[in-house]
N, C-alpha and C positions, 0 to 999 in steps of 0.2 A: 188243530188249526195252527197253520203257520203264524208265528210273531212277523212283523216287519222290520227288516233289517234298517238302521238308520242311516241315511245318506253320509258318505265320505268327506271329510274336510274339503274347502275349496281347494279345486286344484289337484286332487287325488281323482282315480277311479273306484268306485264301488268295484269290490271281487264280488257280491253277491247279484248280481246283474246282469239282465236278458240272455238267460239261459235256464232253463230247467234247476228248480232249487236243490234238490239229490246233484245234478250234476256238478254243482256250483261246488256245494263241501265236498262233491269227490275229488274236486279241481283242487280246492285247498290244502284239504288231507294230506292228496298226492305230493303238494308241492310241498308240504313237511316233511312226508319221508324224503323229499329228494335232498332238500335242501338241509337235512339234519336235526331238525328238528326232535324228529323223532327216532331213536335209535334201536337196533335191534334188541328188543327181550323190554323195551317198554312198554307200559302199559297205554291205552287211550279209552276214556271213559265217557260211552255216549252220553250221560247225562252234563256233565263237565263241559264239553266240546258244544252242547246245544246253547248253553247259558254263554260261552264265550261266543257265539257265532250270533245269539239273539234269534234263533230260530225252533223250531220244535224238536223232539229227540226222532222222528217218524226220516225226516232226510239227513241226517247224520246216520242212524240205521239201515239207511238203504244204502250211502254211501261205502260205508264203514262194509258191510254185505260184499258190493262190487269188487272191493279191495281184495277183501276176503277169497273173491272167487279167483281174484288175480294170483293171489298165492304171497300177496305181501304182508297178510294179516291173522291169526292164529286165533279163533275164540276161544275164550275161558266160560264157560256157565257161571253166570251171578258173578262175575268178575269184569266182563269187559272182554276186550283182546288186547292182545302182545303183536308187538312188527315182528315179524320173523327176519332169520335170517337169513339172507339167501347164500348158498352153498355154489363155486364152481361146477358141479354135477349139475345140476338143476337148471343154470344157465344157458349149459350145454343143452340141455333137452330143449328148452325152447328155442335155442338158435334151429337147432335140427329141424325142429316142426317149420320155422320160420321158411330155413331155408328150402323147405322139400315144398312148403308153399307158394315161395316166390320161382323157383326154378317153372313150377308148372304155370303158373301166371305168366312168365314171360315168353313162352312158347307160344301165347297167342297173342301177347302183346306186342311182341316183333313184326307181328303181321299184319296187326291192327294199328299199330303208327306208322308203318309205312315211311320209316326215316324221318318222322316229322319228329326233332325232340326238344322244340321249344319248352315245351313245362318241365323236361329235364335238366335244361341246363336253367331256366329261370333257379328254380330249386340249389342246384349247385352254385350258385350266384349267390345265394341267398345262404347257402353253408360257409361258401367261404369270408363271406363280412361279416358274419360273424364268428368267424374264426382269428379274422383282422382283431376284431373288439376284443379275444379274448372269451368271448360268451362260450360256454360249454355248452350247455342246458339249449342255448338258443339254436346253437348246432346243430345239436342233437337232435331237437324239435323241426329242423330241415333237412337233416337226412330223411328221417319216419317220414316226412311228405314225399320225396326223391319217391324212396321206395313203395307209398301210397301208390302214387302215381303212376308207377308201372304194373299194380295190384290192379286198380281202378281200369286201365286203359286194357285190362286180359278180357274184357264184357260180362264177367262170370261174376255175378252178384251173390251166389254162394263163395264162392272164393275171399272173396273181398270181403263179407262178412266175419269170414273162419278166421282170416287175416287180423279183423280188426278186432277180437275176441278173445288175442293173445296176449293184448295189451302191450304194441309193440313199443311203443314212447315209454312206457314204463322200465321195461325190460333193456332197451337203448340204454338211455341213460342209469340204470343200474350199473349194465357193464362198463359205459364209461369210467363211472366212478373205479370199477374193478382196475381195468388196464390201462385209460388213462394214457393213450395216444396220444401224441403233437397234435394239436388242432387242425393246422394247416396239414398235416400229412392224412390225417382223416377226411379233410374236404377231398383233397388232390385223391385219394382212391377211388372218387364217385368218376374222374375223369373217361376212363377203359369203359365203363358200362354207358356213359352215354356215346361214345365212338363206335361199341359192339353196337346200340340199337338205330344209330345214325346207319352206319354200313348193313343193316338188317340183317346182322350174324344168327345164325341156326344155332351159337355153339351162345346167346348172350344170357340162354338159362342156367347155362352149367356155369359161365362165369359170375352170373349175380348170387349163384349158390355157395359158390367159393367166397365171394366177396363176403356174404353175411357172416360162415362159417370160419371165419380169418381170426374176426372178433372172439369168437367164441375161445378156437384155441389161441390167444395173445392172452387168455383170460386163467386158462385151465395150464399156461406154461407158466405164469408170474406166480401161482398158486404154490405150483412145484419148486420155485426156485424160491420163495419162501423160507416152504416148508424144510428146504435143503440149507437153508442157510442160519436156522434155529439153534 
Protein backbone atom coordinates (compact mmCIF):
# COMPACT_ATOMS: atom_id res chain seq x y z
CA UNK A 1 0.00 0.00 0.00
CA UNK A 2 1.11 3.39 -0.91
CA UNK A 3 1.93 5.82 2.27
CA UNK A 4 0.77 9.38 1.45
CA UNK A 5 2.92 11.84 0.54
CA UNK A 6 2.62 15.00 2.82
CA UNK A 7 1.58 18.23 1.21
CA UNK A 8 4.57 20.89 0.32
CA UNK A 9 5.08 24.09 2.34
CA UNK A 10 2.97 26.98 1.38
CA UNK A 11 3.97 28.23 -1.81
CA UNK A 12 5.99 25.16 -3.13
CA UNK A 13 4.62 22.50 -5.50
CA UNK A 14 4.31 18.98 -4.39
CA UNK A 15 6.89 16.89 -7.06
CA UNK A 16 4.66 13.95 -5.99
CA UNK A 17 1.54 15.08 -7.92
CA UNK A 18 -1.11 14.23 -10.51
CA UNK A 19 0.61 11.89 -12.23
CA UNK A 20 1.15 8.19 -11.84
CA UNK A 21 3.19 7.43 -8.43
CA UNK A 22 6.07 5.12 -10.39
CA UNK A 23 6.17 8.00 -12.61
CA UNK A 24 6.59 10.73 -10.24
CA UNK A 25 9.96 8.98 -8.51
CA UNK A 26 11.08 8.22 -12.02
CA UNK A 27 10.67 11.99 -12.57
CA UNK A 28 12.72 12.45 -9.36
CA UNK A 29 15.28 9.83 -9.66
CA UNK A 30 15.90 11.08 -13.18
CA UNK A 31 16.40 14.63 -12.06
CA UNK A 32 19.19 13.33 -9.58
CA UNK A 33 21.11 11.75 -11.89
CA UNK A 34 20.79 14.83 -14.10
CA UNK A 35 21.38 17.37 -11.71
CA UNK A 36 24.38 15.36 -9.80
CA UNK A 37 23.08 14.09 -7.32
CA UNK A 38 23.86 10.97 -8.10
CA UNK A 39 27.19 10.08 -9.50
CA UNK A 40 28.43 7.28 -11.58
CA UNK A 41 29.52 4.03 -9.59
CA UNK A 42 26.99 5.06 -6.66
CA UNK A 43 24.95 3.25 -5.03
CA UNK A 44 20.76 4.00 -4.58
CA UNK A 45 18.96 1.80 -2.26
CA UNK A 46 15.39 1.18 -2.74
CA UNK A 47 14.54 0.86 0.75
CA UNK A 48 16.32 4.32 1.67
CA UNK A 49 14.85 6.16 -1.26
CA UNK A 50 11.05 4.95 -0.16
CA UNK A 51 11.41 6.27 3.51
CA UNK A 52 13.00 9.63 2.05
CA UNK A 53 10.06 9.88 -0.63
CA UNK A 54 7.36 8.58 2.26
CA UNK A 55 6.22 6.20 -0.18
CA UNK A 56 6.18 2.37 -0.46
CA UNK A 57 9.38 0.42 -1.95
CA UNK A 58 6.74 -1.21 -5.02
CA UNK A 59 7.10 2.55 -7.00
CA UNK A 60 10.68 3.28 -6.38
CA UNK A 61 11.10 -0.38 -7.79
CA UNK A 62 9.45 0.13 -10.78
CA UNK A 63 11.07 3.34 -11.29
CA UNK A 64 14.45 2.38 -10.36
CA UNK A 65 13.47 -0.83 -13.10
CA UNK A 66 12.50 1.96 -15.96
CA UNK A 67 16.04 3.54 -15.40
CA UNK A 68 17.44 0.44 -15.38
CA UNK A 69 15.90 -0.39 -18.85
CA UNK A 70 17.11 3.07 -19.92
CA UNK A 71 20.71 1.88 -19.57
CA UNK A 72 21.39 4.64 -16.67
CA UNK A 73 21.29 2.07 -13.82
CA UNK A 74 23.31 -1.25 -13.17
CA UNK A 75 21.62 -3.86 -10.61
CA UNK A 76 23.57 -5.50 -7.98
CA UNK A 77 21.56 -8.80 -6.33
CA UNK A 78 20.96 -7.96 -2.43
CA UNK A 79 22.69 -4.75 -3.00
CA UNK A 80 20.72 -2.34 -4.79
CA UNK A 81 21.99 -0.67 -8.13
CA UNK A 82 24.92 1.66 -9.18
CA UNK A 83 24.52 4.72 -11.93
CA UNK A 84 26.50 3.72 -14.60
CA UNK A 85 28.59 5.35 -16.55
CA UNK A 86 27.93 6.29 -19.81
CA UNK A 87 30.75 5.83 -22.24
CA UNK A 88 31.09 8.07 -25.75
CA UNK A 89 30.52 4.67 -27.62
CA UNK A 90 27.34 4.10 -26.28
CA UNK A 91 26.03 7.64 -26.87
CA UNK A 92 26.80 7.20 -30.23
CA UNK A 93 24.67 4.15 -30.63
CA UNK A 94 21.73 5.77 -29.42
CA UNK A 95 22.15 8.95 -31.43
CA UNK A 96 22.44 6.44 -34.57
CA UNK A 97 19.16 4.61 -33.66
CA UNK A 98 17.94 8.18 -32.86
CA UNK A 99 18.87 9.43 -35.92
CA UNK A 100 17.89 6.55 -38.31
CA UNK A 101 14.48 7.04 -36.39
CA UNK A 102 13.83 10.52 -36.97
CA UNK A 103 15.34 10.72 -40.73
CA UNK A 104 12.35 8.09 -41.49
CA UNK A 105 9.83 10.08 -39.36
CA UNK A 106 10.34 12.99 -41.38
CA UNK A 107 9.80 11.63 -44.74
CA UNK A 108 6.36 11.69 -43.86
CA UNK A 109 6.21 14.35 -41.72
CA UNK A 110 7.08 16.78 -44.58
CA UNK A 111 4.16 15.76 -46.25
CA UNK A 112 2.00 15.69 -43.63
CA UNK A 113 2.75 19.42 -42.41
CA UNK A 114 2.37 20.66 -45.44
CA UNK A 115 4.68 23.91 -44.62
CA UNK A 116 2.50 24.40 -41.65
CA UNK A 117 5.46 24.77 -38.90
CA UNK A 118 3.82 26.53 -36.15
CA UNK A 119 4.54 24.11 -33.34
CA UNK A 120 8.06 24.04 -34.74
CA UNK A 121 9.02 27.38 -34.41
CA UNK A 122 6.67 27.75 -31.12
CA UNK A 123 9.20 24.92 -29.69
CA UNK A 124 12.15 26.92 -30.99
CA UNK A 125 10.89 30.07 -29.25
CA UNK A 126 10.67 28.28 -26.49
CA UNK A 127 14.63 26.91 -26.84
CA UNK A 128 15.81 29.96 -27.26
CA UNK A 129 14.39 31.72 -23.82
CA UNK A 130 15.59 29.69 -22.31
CA UNK A 131 18.78 29.77 -23.69
CA UNK A 132 18.38 33.64 -22.81
CA UNK A 133 17.89 32.52 -19.03
CA UNK A 134 20.77 30.37 -19.25
CA UNK A 135 18.53 27.18 -18.37
CA UNK A 136 20.28 24.10 -19.81
CA UNK A 137 18.10 21.49 -18.74
CA UNK A 138 15.15 23.77 -19.84
CA UNK A 139 16.55 23.80 -23.32
CA UNK A 140 17.14 20.73 -23.62
CA UNK A 141 13.72 19.73 -22.52
CA UNK A 142 12.55 22.02 -25.73
CA UNK A 143 14.53 20.61 -28.11
CA UNK A 144 13.18 16.74 -27.11
CA UNK A 145 9.72 18.44 -27.83
CA UNK A 146 11.20 20.25 -31.41
CA UNK A 147 12.09 16.85 -32.24
CA UNK A 148 8.80 15.10 -30.55
CA UNK A 149 6.96 16.98 -32.79
CA UNK A 150 8.17 16.05 -35.99
CA UNK A 151 8.11 12.25 -34.55
CA UNK A 152 4.43 12.83 -33.65
CA UNK A 153 3.41 14.77 -36.92
CA UNK A 154 5.19 11.24 -39.26
CA UNK A 155 1.28 9.47 -38.14
CA UNK A 156 3.13 6.22 -37.30
CA UNK A 157 2.30 5.56 -33.67
CA UNK A 158 4.66 2.68 -33.90
CA UNK A 159 7.30 5.09 -34.71
CA UNK A 160 6.71 7.52 -32.07
CA UNK A 161 6.47 4.80 -29.72
CA UNK A 162 10.09 3.25 -30.53
CA UNK A 163 11.05 7.02 -30.50
CA UNK A 164 9.89 7.60 -27.10
CA UNK A 165 11.47 4.25 -25.77
CA UNK A 166 14.81 5.54 -26.20
CA UNK A 167 14.49 7.77 -23.70
CA UNK A 168 15.32 10.71 -25.57
CA UNK A 169 15.23 13.70 -22.79
CA UNK A 170 17.50 11.51 -20.85
CA UNK A 171 20.08 10.81 -23.52
CA UNK A 172 19.81 14.85 -24.60
CA UNK A 173 20.79 16.05 -21.72
CA UNK A 174 23.37 13.49 -20.79
CA UNK A 175 25.23 14.54 -23.90
CA UNK A 176 24.67 18.09 -23.06
CA UNK A 177 26.39 17.66 -20.07
CA UNK A 178 29.21 15.77 -22.37
CA UNK A 179 29.85 18.70 -25.12
CA UNK A 180 28.39 21.31 -23.63
CA UNK A 181 27.57 23.67 -26.69
CA UNK A 182 26.83 27.64 -26.42
CA UNK A 183 23.25 27.52 -25.57
CA UNK A 184 22.27 30.04 -28.05
CA UNK A 185 24.33 28.30 -30.69
CA UNK A 186 22.28 25.03 -29.91
CA UNK A 187 18.81 26.87 -30.11
CA UNK A 188 20.12 28.70 -33.56
CA UNK A 189 20.84 25.07 -35.15
CA UNK A 190 17.00 24.03 -34.87
CA UNK A 191 16.81 27.30 -37.23
CA UNK A 192 17.70 25.10 -41.11
CA UNK A 193 15.26 22.26 -40.10
CA UNK A 194 12.36 24.51 -39.52
CA UNK A 195 13.19 26.35 -43.05
CA UNK A 196 13.84 22.55 -44.71
CA UNK A 197 10.03 21.67 -43.37
CA UNK A 198 8.57 25.30 -44.02
CA UNK A 199 9.95 24.85 -47.85
CA UNK A 200 8.90 21.01 -47.78
CA UNK A 201 12.36 19.81 -48.54
CA UNK A 202 12.57 15.98 -49.69
CA UNK A 203 16.28 16.17 -48.51
CA UNK A 204 14.67 17.55 -44.54
CA UNK A 205 15.32 13.65 -43.32
CA UNK A 206 18.73 13.51 -44.10
CA UNK A 207 19.33 17.00 -42.71
CA UNK A 208 17.49 16.27 -39.32
CA UNK A 209 19.77 13.03 -39.29
CA UNK A 210 22.86 15.11 -39.55
CA UNK A 211 21.51 17.50 -37.20
CA UNK A 212 20.97 14.72 -34.29
CA UNK A 213 24.20 12.98 -35.39
CA UNK A 214 26.37 16.49 -35.07
CA UNK A 215 25.85 15.96 -31.20
CA UNK A 216 26.98 12.87 -31.17
CA UNK A 217 30.36 13.42 -32.89
CA UNK A 218 31.09 17.04 -30.89
CA UNK A 219 30.76 14.34 -28.22
CA UNK A 220 33.07 11.34 -29.45
CA UNK A 221 35.74 14.45 -30.64
CA UNK A 222 36.06 16.27 -26.97
CA UNK A 223 36.53 12.67 -25.86
CA UNK A 224 39.53 12.29 -28.04
CA UNK A 225 40.86 15.55 -27.46
CA UNK A 226 40.98 14.60 -23.86
CA UNK A 227 42.29 11.73 -24.12
CA UNK A 228 45.11 13.42 -26.28
CA UNK A 229 45.86 15.95 -23.98
CA UNK A 230 46.55 13.43 -20.73
Amino acid sequence: MNHPVPPPPAGETDPLSRVPLGEQVRGLLLEGLLNGRWQPGDRIVERRLAVELKVSQAPVREALRALGTLGLLDAEPNRGVRVREIGPAELLEVYQVRASLERLAAKSAVVRLAGDTTALERHAERMAAAAAAGDALGQARHGVAFHREIVAASGNGTLLRTWEGLGVEVWTVLSLHRVRPELHENAADHQPLIEAFRRQDPEAGRLLAEHVLEYARRGSAQDEDARHSD
